[in-house]
N, C-alpha and C positions, 0 to 999 in steps of 0.2 A: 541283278542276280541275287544279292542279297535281300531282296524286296521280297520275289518271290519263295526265297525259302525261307523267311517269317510267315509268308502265308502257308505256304505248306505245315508249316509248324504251331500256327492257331489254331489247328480244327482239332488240337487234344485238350485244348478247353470245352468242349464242347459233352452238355451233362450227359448224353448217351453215349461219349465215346468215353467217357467216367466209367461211369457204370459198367462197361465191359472190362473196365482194370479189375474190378473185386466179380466179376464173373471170370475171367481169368485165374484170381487165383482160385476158383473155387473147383473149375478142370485141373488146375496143375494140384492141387492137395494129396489126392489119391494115387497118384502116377508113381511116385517116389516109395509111396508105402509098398507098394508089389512090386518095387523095382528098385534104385540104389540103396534105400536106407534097409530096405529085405535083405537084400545081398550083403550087408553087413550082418547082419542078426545073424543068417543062414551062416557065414563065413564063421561068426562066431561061437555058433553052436556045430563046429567042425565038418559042415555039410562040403562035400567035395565041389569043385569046382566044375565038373563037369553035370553036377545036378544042379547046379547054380545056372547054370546058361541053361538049362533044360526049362528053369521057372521062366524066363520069360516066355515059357507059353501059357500060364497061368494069364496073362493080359489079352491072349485070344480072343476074347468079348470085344474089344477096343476094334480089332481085326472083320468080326462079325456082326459090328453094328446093322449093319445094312439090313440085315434080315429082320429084326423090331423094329427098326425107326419106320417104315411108312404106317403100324399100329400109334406110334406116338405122332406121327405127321397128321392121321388125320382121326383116330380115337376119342372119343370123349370118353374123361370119368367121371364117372358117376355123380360125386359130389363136389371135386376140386375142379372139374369144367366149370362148372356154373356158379362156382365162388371167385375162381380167381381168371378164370381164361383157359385158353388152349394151351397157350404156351408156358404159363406160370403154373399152371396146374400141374402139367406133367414133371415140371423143374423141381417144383417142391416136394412131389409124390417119390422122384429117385432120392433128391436128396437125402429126405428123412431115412430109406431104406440105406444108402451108402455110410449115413452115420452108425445105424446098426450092424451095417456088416464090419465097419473098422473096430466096434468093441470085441464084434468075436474073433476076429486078428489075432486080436491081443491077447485072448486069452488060450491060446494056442503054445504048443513050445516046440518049434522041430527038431531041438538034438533030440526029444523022444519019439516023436510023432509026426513027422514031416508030410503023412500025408491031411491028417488035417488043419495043416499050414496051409498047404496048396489049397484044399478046397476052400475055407475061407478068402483067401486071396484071390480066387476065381471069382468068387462071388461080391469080392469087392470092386474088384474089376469091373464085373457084369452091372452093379450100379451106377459104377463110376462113368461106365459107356453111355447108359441109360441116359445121363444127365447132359452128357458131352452133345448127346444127339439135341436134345432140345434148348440147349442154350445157345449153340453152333447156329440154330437156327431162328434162334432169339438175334442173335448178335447180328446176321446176315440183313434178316427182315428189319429192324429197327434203326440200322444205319442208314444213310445214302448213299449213291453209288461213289461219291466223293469223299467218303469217310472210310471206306472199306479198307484202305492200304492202312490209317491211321488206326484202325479198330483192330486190325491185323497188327499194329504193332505193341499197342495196350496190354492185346490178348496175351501175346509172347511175354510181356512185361508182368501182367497182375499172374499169368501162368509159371513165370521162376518166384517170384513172391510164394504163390503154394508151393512149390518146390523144394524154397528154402525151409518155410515152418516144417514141412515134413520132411525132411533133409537136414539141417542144421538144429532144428526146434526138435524135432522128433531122435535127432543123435544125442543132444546134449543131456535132455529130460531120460533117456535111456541109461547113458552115463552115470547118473546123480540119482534115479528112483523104479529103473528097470523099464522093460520095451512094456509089458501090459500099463504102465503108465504113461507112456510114450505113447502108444494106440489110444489109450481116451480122451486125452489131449487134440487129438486130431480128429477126431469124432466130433470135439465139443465145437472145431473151426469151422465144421461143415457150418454151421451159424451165418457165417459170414456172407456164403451163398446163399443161404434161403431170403435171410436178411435183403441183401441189395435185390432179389426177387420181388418181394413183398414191397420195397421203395418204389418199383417202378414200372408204368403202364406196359398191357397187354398188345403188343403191337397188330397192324392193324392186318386182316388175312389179304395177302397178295395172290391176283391172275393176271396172267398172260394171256393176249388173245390166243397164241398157238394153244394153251392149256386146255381153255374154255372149249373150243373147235373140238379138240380131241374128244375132248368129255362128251361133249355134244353129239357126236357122230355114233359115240360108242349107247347113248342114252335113245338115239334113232333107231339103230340096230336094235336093240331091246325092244324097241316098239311095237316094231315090225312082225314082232315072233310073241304071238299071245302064249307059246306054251312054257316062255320065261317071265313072264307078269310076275306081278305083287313082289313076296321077299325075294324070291328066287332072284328078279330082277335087279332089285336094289343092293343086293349080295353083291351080285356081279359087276355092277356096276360102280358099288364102292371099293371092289377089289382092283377094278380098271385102274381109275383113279389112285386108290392109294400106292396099288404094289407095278401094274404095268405100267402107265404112263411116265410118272419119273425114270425108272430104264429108256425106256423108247423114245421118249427126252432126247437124252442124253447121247443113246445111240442115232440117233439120228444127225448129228453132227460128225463134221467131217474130221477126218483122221484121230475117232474116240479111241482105238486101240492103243496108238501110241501115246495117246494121253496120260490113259491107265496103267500104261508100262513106264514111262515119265515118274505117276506120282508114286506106284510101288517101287521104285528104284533111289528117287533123290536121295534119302536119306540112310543107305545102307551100311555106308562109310563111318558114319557118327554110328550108328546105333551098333556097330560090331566092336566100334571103340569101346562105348559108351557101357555095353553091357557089362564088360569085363574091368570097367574102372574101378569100384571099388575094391573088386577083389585085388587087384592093380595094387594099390591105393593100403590093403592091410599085406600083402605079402611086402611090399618096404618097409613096413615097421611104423606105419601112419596112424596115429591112436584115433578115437572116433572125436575128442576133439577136436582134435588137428583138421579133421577130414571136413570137421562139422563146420572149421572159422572158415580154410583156406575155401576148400571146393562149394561150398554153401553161402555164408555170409561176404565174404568178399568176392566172390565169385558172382553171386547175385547183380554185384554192380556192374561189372563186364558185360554180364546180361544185359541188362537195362540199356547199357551201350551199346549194345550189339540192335536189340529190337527198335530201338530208337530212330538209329540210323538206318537200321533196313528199310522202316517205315519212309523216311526221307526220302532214300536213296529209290524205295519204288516210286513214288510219287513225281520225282526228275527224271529217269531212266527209263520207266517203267515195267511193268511185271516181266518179262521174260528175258530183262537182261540182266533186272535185281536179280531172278534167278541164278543165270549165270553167275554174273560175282558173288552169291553166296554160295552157291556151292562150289567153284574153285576155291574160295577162302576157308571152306568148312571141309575141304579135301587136306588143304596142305596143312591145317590145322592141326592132323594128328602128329604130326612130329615132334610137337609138345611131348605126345605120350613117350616118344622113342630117348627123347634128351633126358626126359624123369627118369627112365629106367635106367640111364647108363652113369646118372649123375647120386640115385638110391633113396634115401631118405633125406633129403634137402625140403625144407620147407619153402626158402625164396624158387627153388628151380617148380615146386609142385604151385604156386603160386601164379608165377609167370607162365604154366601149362595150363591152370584154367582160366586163367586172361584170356590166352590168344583163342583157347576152344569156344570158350563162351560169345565174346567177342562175334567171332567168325559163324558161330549155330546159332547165333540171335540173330545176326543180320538172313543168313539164309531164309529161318525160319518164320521168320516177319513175310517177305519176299513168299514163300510159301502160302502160307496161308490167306494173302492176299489173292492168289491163283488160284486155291479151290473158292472164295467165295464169288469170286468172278464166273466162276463155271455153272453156278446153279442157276435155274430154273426158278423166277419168284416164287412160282405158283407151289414147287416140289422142293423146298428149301430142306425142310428135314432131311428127307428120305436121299436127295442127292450128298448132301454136305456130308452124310455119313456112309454113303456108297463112295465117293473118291477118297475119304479119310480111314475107311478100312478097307482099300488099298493101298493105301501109305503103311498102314500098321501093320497088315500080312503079312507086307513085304521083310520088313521090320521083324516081327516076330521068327519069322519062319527062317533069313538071314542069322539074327541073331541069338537063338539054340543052339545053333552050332558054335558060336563064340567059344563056350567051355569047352569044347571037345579040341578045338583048333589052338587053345594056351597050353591047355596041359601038354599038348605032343610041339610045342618049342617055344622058343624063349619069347619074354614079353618085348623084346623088340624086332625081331619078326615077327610076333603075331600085326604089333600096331603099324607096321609099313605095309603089310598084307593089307590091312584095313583100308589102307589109300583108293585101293584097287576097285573099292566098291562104289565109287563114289564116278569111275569110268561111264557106266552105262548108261546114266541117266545125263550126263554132259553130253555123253553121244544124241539123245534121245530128242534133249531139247536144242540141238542144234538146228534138228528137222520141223522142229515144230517154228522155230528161227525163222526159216526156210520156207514155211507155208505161211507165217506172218508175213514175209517180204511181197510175197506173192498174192496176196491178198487174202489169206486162207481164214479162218476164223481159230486161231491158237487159244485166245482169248475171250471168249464170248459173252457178255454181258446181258443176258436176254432176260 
């Protein structure tokens, strides 16, 4: 027993399962700036709480990847194709645009102007997607199929690492030299991503015979009908390709609906908590110090424990029972939130509440992420990995709007036991999906 879980535990020396740690944190950087370390700024510049849970629709982009990502799946630009690759091309082309959307952030201020707070943040979002799309599918393609649960747990890992810079780094620097300082500090981190980009080869384009077939059939049909020749043809047939076939993929597998009800549901519980933490977090009297050591720096390592062991715990159990135990531990988990609030400004009690959360949302979210890269399609890596991951975030966004409207009308310990509630349907969900594993169904597909 011990044997094998060293070996499950070597394959994170491994340089490409490296490298998605600092691609990791280069998706988690952005996440925090339009979303907890915002919600302090906004909190601070006396924006109501019920426009505060409204902003997490500003990360919409993240929700509506799906509709770009088969242009980044299968697009060439112009001159970063053929300098760097498919994939490094497009990585480096959002990056440098999401560094410039985090300057204009900055220099935003919403106690006067809040709507162009929002639109900046939209737009940082909307690169931050950009990037998410093809590095998502960097990480898919360059792994093994034996590395996926371990790459999945990195990802979670180098992803609170961004988190914390723009979390803990981004409250403190706010603190001591103001947020337009704070914003081009984290602009300057996008580096870090481009950087390990530029380190490391263009992975190599994967097909599937089912892909190829498809393609095939659909390039016959064209044949066949001369009054679609030339571009008209190629039009068509790159649009097959790019935008039908990964759907059709996809649905073509059996019981995809409740897949996609599955991954827009997991996470409802945490992100209805989640949304309304800091505001949480400054109505106790929690200074952004405070916020910045306990819920960010120390916090961070509960993370680290948490994705670690998901990673583990997928690779012995496997994917759809890590799910399980991470999402009942990422369920009971909010009661952190309910003991904070009755216990008030306690630092060790807010301390021991992002343990157990972090802890419990790293293990889930490892387990997660192992799930969707199991589902794709070699050939439709992008275009899938951002069609199931903006149903996770839909779900997410559109849940968590309502968060502000749902504190203001009672107390922050009913809001956070209401929160448990969310986390029912997707346990339900994957019970059946359980249920057609046992039966030989394909819950899991690795094709």
């Amino acid at each position: 027993m011990a044997s094998s879980w060293r070996d499950a535990a070597s394959v994170y020396l491994d340089r490409r399962v490296l490298a998605i740690l600092f691609l990791g944190f280069s998706e988690g950087l952005p996440l925090a700036l339009t979303g907890a370390t915002l919600n302090v700024w906004l909190r601070e510049a006396d924006v109501s709480k019920t426009s505060i849970g409204l902003f997490a629709l500003v990360t919409m982009p993240y929700a509506l990847k799906f509709l770009w990502a088969p242009l980044i799946d299968r697009l060439r630009l112009p001159v970063m194709t053929r300098l760097f690759g498919r994939r490094r091309g497009w990585a480096l082309t959002a990056q440098a645009a999401l560094a410039a959307a985090l300057l204009g952030l900055g220099t935003t201020d919403p106690g006067t102007d809040l709507w162009w707070t929002a639109l900046f943040a939209v737009i940082v979002a909307f690169c931050s997607a950009s990037q998410d799309i093809v590095v998502d599918a960097f990480r898919v393609e360059v792994l093994e199929e034996k590395q996926q649960a371990a790459g999945a747990a990195v990802l979670v890992l180098g992803y609170r690492f961004g988190m914390m810079a723009a979390g803990a780094g981004a409250l403190y620097i706010a603190d001591f030299h103001g947020w337009r300082a704070a914003y081009e500090a984290m602009a300057a981190l996008v580096l870090v991503g481009m950087v390990t980009i530029l380190l490391n080869r263009e992975p190599k384009i994967a097909e599937s015979a089912e892909s190829v077939a498809r393609e095939r059939h659909v390039a016959d049909w064209l044949a066949a009908r001369p009054h679609l020749s030339g571009r008209m043809a190629e039009l068509l047939s790159w649009l097959y390709g790019a935008v039908v076939a990964p759907f059709a993929q996809f649905m073509g597998r059996q019981g995809w609906i409740v897949i996609l009800g599955f991954i827009a549901s997991y996470k409802l519980g945490e992100v209805l908590a989640g949304v309304m933490s800091a505001p949480f977090y400054v109505d106790l009297g929690f200074t952004k110090s405070e916020i910045a050591t306990v819920t960010k720096l120390f916090g961070l390592w509960a993370t680290i424990a948490g994705g670690l062991l998901g990673g583990l715990l997928v690779g012995r159990v496997g994917t759809l029972r890590g799910l399980m135990i991470g999402g009942i531990l990422q369920m009971v988990s909010n009661l952190g939130y309910v003991a904070l609030a009755w216990a008030g400004h306690d630092v060790t009690m807010l301390a021991v509440t992002v343990a157990v959360d972090n802890v419990c949302g790293g293990i889930a979210t490892a387990a997660f992420v192992a799930y969707l890269s199991g589902l794709c399609n070699a050939a439709y890596t992008a275009t899938q990995y951002a069609l199931l991951s903006s149903f996770y975030k839909l779900g997410g966004d559109l849940f968590g709007a309502s968060s502000g409207w749902l504190a203001d009308r009672m107390d922050w310990v009913s809001f956070f036991l209401l929160s448990m509630a969310g986390a029912l349907p997707a346990l339900y969900l994957l019970t059946r999906l359980m249920g057609r594993e046992r039966r030989g169904g394909a819950a899991v597909p690795a094709e």
